[in-house]
Structure formats: C-alpha cells, structure tokens
PDB file of N, CA, C and O in Angstrom:
ATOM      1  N   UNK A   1       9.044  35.416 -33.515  1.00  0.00           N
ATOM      2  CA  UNK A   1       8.670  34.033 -33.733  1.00  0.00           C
ATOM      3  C   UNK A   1       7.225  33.843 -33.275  1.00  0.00           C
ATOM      4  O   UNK A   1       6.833  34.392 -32.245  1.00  0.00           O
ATOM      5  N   UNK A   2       6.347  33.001 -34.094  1.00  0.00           N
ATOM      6  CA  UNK A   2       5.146  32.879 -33.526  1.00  0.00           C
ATOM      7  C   UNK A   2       5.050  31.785 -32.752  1.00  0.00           C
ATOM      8  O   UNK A   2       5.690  30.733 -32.745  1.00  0.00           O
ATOM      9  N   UNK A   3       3.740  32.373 -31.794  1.00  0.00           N
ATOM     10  CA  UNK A   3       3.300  31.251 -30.698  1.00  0.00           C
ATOM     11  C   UNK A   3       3.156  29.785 -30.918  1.00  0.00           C
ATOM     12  O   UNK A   3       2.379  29.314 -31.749  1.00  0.00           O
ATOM     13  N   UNK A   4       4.122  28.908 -29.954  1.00  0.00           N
ATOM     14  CA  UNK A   4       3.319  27.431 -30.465  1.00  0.00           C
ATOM     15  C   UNK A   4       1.744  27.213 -30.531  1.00  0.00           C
ATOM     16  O   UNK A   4       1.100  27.964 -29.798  1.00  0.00           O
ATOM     17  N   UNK A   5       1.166  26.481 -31.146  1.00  0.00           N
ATOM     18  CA  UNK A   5      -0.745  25.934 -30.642  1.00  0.00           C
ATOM     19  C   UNK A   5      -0.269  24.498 -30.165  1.00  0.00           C
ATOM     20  O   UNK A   5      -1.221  23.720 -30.097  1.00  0.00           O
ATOM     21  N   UNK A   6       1.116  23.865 -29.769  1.00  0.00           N
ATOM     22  CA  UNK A   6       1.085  23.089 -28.690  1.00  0.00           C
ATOM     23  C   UNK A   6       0.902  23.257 -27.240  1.00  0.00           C
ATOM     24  O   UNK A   6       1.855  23.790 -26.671  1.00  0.00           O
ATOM     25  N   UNK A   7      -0.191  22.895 -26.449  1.00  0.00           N
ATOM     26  CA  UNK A   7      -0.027  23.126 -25.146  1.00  0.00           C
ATOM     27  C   UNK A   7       1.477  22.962 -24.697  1.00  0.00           C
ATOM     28  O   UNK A   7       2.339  22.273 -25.243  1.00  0.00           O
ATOM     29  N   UNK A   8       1.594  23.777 -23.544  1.00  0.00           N
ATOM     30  CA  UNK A   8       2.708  23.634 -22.765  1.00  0.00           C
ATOM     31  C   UNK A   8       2.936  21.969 -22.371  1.00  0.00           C
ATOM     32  O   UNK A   8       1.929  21.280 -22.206  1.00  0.00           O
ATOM     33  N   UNK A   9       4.271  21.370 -22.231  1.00  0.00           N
ATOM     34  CA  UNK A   9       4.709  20.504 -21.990  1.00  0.00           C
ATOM     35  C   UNK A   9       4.292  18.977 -23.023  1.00  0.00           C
ATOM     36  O   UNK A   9       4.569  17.792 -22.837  1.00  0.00           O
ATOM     37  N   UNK A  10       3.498  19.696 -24.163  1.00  0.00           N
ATOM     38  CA  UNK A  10       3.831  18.857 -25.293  1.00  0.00           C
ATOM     39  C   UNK A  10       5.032  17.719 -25.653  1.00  0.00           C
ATOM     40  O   UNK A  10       6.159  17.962 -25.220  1.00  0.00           O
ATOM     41  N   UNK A  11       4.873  16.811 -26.229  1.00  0.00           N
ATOM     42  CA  UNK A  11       6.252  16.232 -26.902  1.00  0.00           C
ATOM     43  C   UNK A  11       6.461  16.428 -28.254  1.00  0.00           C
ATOM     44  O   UNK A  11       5.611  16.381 -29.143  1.00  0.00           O
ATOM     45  N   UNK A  12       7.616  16.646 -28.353  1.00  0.00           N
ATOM     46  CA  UNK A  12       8.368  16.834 -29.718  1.00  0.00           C
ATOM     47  C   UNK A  12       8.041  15.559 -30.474  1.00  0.00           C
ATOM     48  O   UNK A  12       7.399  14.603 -30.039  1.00  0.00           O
ATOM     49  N   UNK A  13       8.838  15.763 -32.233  1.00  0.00           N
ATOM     50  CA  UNK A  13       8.111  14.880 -32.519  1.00  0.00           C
ATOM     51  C   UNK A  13       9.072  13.470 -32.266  1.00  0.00           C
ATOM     52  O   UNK A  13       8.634  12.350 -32.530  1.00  0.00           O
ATOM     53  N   UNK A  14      10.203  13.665 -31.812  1.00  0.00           N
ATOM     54  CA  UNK A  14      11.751  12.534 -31.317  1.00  0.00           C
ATOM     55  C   UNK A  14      11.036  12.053 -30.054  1.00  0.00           C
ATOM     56  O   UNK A  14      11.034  10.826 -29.962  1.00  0.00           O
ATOM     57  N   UNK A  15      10.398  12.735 -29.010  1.00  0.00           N
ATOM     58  CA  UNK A  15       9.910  12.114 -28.029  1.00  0.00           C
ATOM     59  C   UNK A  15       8.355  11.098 -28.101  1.00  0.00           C
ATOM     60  O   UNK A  15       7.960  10.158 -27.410  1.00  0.00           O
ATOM     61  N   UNK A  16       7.768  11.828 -29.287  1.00  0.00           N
ATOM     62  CA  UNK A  16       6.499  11.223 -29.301  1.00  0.00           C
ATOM     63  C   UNK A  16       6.730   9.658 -30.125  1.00  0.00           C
ATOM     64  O   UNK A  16       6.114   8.598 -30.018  1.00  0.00           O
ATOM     65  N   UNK A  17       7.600   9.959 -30.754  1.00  0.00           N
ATOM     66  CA  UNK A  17       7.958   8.560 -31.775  1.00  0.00           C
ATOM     67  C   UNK A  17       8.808   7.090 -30.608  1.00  0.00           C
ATOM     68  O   UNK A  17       8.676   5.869 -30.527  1.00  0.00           O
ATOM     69  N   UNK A  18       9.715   8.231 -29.854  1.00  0.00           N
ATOM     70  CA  UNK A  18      10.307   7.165 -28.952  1.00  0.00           C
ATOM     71  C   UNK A  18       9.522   6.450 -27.889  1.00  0.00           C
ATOM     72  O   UNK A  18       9.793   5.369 -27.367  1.00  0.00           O
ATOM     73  N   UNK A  19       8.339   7.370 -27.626  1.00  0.00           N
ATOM     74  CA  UNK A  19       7.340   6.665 -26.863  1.00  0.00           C
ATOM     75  C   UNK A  19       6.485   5.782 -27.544  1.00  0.00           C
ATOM     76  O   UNK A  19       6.221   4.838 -26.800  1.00  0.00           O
ATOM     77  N   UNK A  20       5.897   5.677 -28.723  1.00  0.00           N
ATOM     78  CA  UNK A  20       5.476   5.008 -29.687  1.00  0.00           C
ATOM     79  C   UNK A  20       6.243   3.498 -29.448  1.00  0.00           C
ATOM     80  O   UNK A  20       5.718   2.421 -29.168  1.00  0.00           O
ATOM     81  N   UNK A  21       7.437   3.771 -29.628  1.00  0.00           N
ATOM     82  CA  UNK A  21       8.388   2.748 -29.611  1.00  0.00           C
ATOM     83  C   UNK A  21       8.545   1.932 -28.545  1.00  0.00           C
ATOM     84  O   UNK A  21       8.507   0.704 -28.611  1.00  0.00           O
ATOM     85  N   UNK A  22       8.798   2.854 -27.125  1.00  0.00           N
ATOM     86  CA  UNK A  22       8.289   1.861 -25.821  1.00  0.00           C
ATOM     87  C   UNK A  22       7.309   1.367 -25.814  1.00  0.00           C
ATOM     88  O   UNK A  22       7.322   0.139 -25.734  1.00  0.00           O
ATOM     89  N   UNK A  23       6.200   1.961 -25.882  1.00  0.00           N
ATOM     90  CA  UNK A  23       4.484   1.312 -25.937  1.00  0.00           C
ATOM     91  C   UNK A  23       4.499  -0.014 -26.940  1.00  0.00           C
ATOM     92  O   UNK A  23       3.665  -0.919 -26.946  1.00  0.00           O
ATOM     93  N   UNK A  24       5.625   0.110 -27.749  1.00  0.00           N
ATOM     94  CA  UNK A  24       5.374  -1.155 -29.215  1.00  0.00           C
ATOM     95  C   UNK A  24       6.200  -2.259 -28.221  1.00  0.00           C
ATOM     96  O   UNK A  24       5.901  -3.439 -28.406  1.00  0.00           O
ATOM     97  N   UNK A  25       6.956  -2.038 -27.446  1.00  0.00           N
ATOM     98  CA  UNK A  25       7.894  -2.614 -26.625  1.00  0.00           C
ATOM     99  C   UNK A  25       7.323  -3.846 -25.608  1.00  0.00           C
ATOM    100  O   UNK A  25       7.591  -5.018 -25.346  1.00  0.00           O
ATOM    101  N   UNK A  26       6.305  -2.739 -25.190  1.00  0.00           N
ATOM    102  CA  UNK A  26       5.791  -3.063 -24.039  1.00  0.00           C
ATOM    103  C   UNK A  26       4.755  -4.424 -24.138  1.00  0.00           C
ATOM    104  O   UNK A  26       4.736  -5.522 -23.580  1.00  0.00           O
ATOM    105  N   UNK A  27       3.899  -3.732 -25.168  1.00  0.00           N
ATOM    106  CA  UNK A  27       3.119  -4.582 -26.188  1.00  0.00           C
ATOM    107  C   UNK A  27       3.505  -6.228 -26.191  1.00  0.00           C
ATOM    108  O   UNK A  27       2.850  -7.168 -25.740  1.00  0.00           O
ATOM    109  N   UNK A  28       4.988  -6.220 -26.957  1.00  0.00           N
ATOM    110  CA  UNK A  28       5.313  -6.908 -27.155  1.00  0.00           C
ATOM    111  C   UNK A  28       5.630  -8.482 -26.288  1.00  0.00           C
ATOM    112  O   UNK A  28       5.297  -9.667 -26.297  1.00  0.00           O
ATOM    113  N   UNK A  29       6.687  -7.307 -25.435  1.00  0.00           N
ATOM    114  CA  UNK A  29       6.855  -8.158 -23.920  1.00  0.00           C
ATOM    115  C   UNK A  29       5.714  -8.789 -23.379  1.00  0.00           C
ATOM    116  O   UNK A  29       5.724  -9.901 -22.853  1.00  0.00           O
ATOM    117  N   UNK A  30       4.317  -7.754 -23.578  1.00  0.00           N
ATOM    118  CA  UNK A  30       2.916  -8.950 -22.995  1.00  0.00           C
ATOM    119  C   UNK A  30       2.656  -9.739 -23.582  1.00  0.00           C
ATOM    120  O   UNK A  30       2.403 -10.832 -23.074  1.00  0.00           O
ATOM    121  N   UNK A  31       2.595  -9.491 -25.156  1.00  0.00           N
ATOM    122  CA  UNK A  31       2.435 -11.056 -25.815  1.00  0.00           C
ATOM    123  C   UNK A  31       3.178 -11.846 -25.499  1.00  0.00           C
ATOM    124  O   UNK A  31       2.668 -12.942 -25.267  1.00  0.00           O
ATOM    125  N   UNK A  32       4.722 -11.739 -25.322  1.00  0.00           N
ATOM    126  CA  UNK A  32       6.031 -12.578 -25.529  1.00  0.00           C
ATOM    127  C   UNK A  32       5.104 -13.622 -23.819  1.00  0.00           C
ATOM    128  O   UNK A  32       4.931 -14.840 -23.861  1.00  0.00           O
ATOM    129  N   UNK A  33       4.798 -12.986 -22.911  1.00  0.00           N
ATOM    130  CA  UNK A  33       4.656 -13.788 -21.242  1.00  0.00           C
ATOM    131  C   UNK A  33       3.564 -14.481 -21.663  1.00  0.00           C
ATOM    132  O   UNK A  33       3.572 -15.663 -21.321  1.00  0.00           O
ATOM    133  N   UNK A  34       2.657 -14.130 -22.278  1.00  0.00           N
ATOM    134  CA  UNK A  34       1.422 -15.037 -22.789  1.00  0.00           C
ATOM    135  C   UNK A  34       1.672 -16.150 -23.153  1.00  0.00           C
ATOM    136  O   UNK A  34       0.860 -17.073 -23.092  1.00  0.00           O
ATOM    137  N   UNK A  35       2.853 -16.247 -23.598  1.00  0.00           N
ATOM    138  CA  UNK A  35       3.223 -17.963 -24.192  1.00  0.00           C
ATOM    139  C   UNK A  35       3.659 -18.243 -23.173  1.00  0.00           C
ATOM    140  O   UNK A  35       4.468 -18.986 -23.728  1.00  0.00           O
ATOM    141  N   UNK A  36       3.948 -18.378 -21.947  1.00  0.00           N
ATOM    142  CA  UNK A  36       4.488 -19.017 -20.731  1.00  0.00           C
ATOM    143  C   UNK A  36       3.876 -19.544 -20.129  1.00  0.00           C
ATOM    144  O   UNK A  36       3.029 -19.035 -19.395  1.00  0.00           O
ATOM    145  N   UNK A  37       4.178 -21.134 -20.278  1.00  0.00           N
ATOM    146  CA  UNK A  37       3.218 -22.139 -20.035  1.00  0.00           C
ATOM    147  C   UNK A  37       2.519 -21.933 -18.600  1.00  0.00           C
ATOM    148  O   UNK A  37       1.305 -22.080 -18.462  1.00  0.00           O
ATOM    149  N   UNK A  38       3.320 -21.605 -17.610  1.00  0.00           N
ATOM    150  CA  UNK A  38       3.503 -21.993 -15.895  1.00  0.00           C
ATOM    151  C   UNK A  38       2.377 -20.379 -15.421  1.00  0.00           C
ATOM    152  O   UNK A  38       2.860 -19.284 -15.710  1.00  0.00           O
ATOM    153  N   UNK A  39       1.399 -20.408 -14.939  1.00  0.00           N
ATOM    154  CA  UNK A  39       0.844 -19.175 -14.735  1.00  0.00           C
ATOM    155  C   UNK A  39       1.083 -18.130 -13.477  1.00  0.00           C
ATOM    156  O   UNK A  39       0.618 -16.997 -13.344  1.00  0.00           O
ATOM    157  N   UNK A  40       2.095 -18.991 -12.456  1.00  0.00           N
ATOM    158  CA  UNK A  40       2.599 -18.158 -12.033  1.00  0.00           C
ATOM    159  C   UNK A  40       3.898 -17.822 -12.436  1.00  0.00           C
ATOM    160  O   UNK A  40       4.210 -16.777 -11.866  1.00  0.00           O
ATOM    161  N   UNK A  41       5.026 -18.338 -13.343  1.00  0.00           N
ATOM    162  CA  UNK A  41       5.432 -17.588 -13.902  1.00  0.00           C
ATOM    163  C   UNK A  41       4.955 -16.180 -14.722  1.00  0.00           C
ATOM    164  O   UNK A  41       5.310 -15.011 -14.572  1.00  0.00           O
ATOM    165  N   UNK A  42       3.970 -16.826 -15.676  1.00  0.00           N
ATOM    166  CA  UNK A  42       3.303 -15.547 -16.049  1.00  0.00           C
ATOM    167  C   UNK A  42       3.063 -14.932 -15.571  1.00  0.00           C
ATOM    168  O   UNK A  42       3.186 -13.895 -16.221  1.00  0.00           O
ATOM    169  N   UNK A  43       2.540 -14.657 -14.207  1.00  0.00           N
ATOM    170  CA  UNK A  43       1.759 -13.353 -13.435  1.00  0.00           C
ATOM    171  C   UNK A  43       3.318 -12.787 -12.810  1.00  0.00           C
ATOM    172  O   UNK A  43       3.329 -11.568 -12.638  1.00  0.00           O
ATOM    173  N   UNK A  44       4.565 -13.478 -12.467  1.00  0.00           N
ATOM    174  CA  UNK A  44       5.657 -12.676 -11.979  1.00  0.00           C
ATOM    175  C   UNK A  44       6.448 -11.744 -12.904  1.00  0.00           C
ATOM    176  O   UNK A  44       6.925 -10.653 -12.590  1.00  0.00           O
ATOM    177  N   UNK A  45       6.532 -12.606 -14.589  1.00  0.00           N
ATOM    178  CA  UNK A  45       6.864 -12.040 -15.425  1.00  0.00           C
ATOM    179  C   UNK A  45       5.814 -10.504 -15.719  1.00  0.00           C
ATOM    180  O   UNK A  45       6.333  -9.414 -15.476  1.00  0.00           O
ATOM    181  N   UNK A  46       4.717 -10.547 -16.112  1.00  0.00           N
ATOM    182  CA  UNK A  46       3.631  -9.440 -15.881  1.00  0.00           C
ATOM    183  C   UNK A  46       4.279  -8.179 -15.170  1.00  0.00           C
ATOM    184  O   UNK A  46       4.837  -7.146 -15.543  1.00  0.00           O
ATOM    185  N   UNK A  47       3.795  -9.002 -13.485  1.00  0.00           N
ATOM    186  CA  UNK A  47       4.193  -8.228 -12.740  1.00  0.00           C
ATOM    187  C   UNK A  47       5.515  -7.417 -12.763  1.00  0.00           C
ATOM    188  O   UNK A  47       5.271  -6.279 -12.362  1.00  0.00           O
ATOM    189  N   UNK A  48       6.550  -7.542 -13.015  1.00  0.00           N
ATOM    190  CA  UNK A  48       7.830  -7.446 -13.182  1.00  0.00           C
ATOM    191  C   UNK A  48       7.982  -6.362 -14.307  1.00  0.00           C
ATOM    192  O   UNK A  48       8.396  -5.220 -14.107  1.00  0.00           O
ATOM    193  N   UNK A  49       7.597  -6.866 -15.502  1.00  0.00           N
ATOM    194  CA  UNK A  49       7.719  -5.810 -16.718  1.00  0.00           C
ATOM    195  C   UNK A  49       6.683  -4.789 -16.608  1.00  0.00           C
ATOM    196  O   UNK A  49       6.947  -3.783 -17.267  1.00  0.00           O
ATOM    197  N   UNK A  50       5.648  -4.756 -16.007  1.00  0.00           N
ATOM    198  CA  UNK A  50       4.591  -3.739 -15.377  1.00  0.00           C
ATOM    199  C   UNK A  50       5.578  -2.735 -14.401  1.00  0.00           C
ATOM    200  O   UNK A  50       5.723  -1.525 -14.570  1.00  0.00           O
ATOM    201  N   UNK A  51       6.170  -3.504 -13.414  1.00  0.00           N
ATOM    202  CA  UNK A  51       6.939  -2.677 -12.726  1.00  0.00           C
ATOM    203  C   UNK A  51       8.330  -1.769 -13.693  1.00  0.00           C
ATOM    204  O   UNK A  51       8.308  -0.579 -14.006  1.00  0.00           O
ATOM    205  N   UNK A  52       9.169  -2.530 -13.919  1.00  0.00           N
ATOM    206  CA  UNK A  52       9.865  -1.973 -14.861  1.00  0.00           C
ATOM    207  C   UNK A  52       9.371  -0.744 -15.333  1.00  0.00           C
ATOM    208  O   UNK A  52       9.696   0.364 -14.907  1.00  0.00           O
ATOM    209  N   UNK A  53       8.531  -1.002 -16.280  1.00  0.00           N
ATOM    210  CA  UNK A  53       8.017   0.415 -17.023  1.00  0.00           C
ATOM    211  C   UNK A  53       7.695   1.511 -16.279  1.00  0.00           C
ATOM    212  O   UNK A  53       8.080   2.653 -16.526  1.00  0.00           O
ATOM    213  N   UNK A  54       6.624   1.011 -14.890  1.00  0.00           N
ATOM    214  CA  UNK A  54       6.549   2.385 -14.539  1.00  0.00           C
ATOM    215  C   UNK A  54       7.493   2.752 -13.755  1.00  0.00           C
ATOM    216  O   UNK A  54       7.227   3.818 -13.200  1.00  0.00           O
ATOM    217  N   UNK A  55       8.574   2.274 -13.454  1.00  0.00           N
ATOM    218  CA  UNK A  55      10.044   2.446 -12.648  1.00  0.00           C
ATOM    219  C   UNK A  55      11.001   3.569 -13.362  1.00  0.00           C
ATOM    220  O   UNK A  55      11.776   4.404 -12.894  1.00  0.00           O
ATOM    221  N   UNK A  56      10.531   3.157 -14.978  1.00  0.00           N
ATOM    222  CA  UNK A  56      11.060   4.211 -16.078  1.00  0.00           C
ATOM    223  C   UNK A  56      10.623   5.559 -16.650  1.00  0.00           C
ATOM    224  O   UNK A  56      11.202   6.523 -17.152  1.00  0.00           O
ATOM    225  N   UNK A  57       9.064   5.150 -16.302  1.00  0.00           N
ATOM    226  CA  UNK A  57       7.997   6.237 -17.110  1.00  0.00           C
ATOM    227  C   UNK A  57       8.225   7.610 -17.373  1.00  0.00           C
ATOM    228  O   UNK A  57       7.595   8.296 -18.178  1.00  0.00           O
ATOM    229  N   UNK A  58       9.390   8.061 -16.472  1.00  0.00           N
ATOM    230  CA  UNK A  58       9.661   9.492 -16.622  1.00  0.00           C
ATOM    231  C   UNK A  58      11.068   9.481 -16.883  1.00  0.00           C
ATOM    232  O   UNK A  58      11.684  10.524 -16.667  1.00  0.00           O
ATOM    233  N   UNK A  59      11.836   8.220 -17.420  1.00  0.00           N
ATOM    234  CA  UNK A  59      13.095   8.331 -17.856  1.00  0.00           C
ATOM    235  C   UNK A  59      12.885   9.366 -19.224  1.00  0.00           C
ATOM    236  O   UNK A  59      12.225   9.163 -20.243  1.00  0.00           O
ATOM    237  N   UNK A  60      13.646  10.457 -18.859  1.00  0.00           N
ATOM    238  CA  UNK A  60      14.097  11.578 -20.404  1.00  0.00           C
ATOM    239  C   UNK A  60      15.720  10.975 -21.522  1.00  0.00           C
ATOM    240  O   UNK A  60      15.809  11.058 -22.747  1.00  0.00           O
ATOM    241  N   UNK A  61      16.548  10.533 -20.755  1.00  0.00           N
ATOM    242  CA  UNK A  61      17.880  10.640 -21.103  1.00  0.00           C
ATOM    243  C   UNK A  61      17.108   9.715 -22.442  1.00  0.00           C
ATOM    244  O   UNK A  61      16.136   8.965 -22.351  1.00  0.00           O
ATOM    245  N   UNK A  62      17.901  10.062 -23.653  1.00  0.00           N
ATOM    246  CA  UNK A  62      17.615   9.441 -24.811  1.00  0.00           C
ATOM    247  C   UNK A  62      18.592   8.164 -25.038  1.00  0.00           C
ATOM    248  O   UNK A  62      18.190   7.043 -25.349  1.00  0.00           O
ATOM    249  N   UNK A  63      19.816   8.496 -24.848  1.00  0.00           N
ATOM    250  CA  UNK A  63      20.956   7.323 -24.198  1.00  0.00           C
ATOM    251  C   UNK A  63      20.632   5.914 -24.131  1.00  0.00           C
ATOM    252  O   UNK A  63      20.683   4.882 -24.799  1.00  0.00           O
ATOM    253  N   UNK A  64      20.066   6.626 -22.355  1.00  0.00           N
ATOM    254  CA  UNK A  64      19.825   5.401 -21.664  1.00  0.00           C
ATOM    255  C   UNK A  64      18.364   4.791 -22.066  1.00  0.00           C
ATOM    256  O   UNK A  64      18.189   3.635 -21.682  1.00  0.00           O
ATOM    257  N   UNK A  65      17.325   5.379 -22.759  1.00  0.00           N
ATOM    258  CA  UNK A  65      16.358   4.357 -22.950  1.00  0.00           C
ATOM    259  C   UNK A  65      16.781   3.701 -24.354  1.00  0.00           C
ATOM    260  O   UNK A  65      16.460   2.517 -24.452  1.00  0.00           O
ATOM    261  N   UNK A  66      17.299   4.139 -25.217  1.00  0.00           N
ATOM    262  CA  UNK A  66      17.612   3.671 -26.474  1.00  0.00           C
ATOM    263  C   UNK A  66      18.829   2.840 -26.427  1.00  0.00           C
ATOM    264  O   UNK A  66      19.373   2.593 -27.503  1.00  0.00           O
ATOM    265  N   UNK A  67      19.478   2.240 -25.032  1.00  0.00           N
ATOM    266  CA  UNK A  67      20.161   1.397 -24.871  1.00  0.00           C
ATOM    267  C   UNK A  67      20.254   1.087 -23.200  1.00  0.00           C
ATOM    268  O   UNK A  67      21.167   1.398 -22.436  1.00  0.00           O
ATOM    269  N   UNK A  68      19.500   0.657 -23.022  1.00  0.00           N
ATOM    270  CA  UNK A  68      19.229   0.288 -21.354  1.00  0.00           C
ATOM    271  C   UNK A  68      20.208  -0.689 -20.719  1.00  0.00           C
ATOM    272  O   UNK A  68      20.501  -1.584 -21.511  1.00  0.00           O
ATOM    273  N   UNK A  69      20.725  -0.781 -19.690  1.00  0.00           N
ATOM    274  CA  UNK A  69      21.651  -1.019 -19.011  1.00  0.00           C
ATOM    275  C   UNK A  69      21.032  -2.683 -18.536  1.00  0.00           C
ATOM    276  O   UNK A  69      19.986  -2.727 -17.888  1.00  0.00           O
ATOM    277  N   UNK A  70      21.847  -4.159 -18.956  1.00  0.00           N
ATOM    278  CA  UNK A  70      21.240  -5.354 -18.433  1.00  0.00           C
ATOM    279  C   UNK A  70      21.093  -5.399 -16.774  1.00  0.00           C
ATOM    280  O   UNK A  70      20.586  -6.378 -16.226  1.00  0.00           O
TER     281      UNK A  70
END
C-alpha cells in the first residue's frame, strides 16, 4: 500500500466535514446571542457557549457530538 501525503494526525474526510459542521454551529449560536437585547445577558450567553465548545474540542465519539446530551 502506498504512503499517505497526509501528515500524521490528519482528519478524515467524516471528521473534517463534522467539524465544518460544529464551526457552522458555533457560528450560528453567535449570531443567534447577538439578538439579545440585555448585554449582560449577551456576554453570559457568549461566555457560556465559548466555554461549552472548548469543554468539547477534543470530543471524538461521533454519537455523542451528533446527538449531545440536554
């Protein structure tokens, strides 16, 4: 079999798309707090889904990000 020309620890193309998909996620969620009238709501909401994500950032299980637990 020949050598990959992906560096080591590359993503496949199921992982690169599902990250695509969080990032579209994420995106989203910041626009969605932007409409929130109250600005410290906004900055807790921010804060909060900022945390979230990077709480996840190295979640692998395909499962659990493609159906996350309320």
């Amino acid at each position: 079999m020949a050598a990959s020309r992906l560096p080591p620890g590359a993503l496949n193309l199921k992982q690169f798309l599902r990250r695509q998909q969080v990032l579209q996620l994420y995106r989203k969620i910041l626009r969605a707090i932007r409409e929130v009238p109250a600005e410290a709501d906004r900055r807790y909401l921010k804060d909060w889904a900022r945390e979230e994500f990077r709480r996840n950032k190295d979640a692998t299980d395909e499962v659990r990000i493609g159906n996350p637990e309320p």
